[in-house]
C-alpha positions as CSV (number, residue, x, y, z in Angstrom):
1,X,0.0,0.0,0.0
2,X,1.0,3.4,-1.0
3,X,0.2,6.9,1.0
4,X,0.4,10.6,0.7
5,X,0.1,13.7,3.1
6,X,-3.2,15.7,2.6
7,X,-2.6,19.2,4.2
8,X,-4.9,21.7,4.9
9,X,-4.6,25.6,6.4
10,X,-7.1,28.4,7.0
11,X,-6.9,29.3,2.9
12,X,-6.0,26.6,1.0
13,X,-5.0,22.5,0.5
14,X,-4.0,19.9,-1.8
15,X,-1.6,16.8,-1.5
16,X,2.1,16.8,-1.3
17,X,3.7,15.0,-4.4
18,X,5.9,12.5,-2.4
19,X,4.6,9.0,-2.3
20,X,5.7,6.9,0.9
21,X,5.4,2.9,1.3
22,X,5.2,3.0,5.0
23,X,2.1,5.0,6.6
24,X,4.4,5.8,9.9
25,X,7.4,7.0,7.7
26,X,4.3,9.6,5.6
27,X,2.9,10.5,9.4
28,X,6.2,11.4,10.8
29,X,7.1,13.3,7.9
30,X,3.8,15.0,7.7
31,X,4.5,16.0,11.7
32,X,7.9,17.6,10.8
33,X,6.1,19.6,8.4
34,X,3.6,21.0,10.5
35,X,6.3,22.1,13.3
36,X,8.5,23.4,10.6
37,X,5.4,25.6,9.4
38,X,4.8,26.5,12.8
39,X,8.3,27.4,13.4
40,X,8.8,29.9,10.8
41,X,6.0,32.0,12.0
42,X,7.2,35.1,14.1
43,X,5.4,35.0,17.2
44,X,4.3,33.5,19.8
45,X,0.8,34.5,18.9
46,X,1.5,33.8,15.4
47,X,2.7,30.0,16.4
48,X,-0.3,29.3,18.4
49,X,-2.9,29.9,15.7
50,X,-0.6,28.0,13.4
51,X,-0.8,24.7,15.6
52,X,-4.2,25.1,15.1
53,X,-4.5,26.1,11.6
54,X,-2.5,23.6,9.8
55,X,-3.5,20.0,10.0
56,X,-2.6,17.0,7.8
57,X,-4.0,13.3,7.3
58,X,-2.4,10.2,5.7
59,X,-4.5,9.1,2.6
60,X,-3.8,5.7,1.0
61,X,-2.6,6.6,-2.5
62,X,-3.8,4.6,-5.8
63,X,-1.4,5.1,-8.7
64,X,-3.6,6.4,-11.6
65,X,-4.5,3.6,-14.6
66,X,-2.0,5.1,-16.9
67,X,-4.2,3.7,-19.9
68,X,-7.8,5.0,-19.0
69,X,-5.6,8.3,-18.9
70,X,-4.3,8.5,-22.6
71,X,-7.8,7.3,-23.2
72,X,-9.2,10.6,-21.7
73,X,-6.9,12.7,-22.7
74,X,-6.8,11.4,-26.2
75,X,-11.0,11.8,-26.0
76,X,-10.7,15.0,-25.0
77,X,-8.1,16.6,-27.8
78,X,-11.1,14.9,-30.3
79,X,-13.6,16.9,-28.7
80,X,-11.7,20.0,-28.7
81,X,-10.2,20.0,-32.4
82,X,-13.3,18.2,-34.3
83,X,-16.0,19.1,-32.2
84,X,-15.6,22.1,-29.8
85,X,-12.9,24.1,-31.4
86,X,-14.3,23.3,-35.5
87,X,-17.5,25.5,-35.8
């Protein structure tokens, strides 16, 4: 099984792009990353409502069917040049 950090803070989130095999290897890294952001802020103020602010979860991660991609992509370059972009 494969995992990756979700992170989330008061304006935005997404996924880091590294891809761990080991869910406690992804969950300590993830953990670093959060004091690290916490770390940089200026203040103590500052620090406190960045503990609570930025949060993270381990999701399992499924490498995408590299097929049905092209397939998509490849259906969607049709539509554009013979259907959408055409008239």
């Amino acid at each position: 099984m494969k995992y990756k950090v979700l992170w989330s803070n008061a304006h935005a989130s997404d996924t880091f792009p590294d891809v761990f095999t080991n869910k406690r290897k992804a969950e300590r890294w993830a953990a670093a990353w959060k004091r690290e952001m916490v770390a940089i802020e200026p203040d103590a103020e500052a620090r406190r409502d960045a503990r609570n602010e930025y949060e993270w979860e381990v999701i399992e991660y499924v490498e995408p069917d590299t097929e049905a991609y092209v397939e998509d992509e490849q259906s969607l370059d049709y539509f554009n040049r013979h259907i959408a972009g055409d008239r």
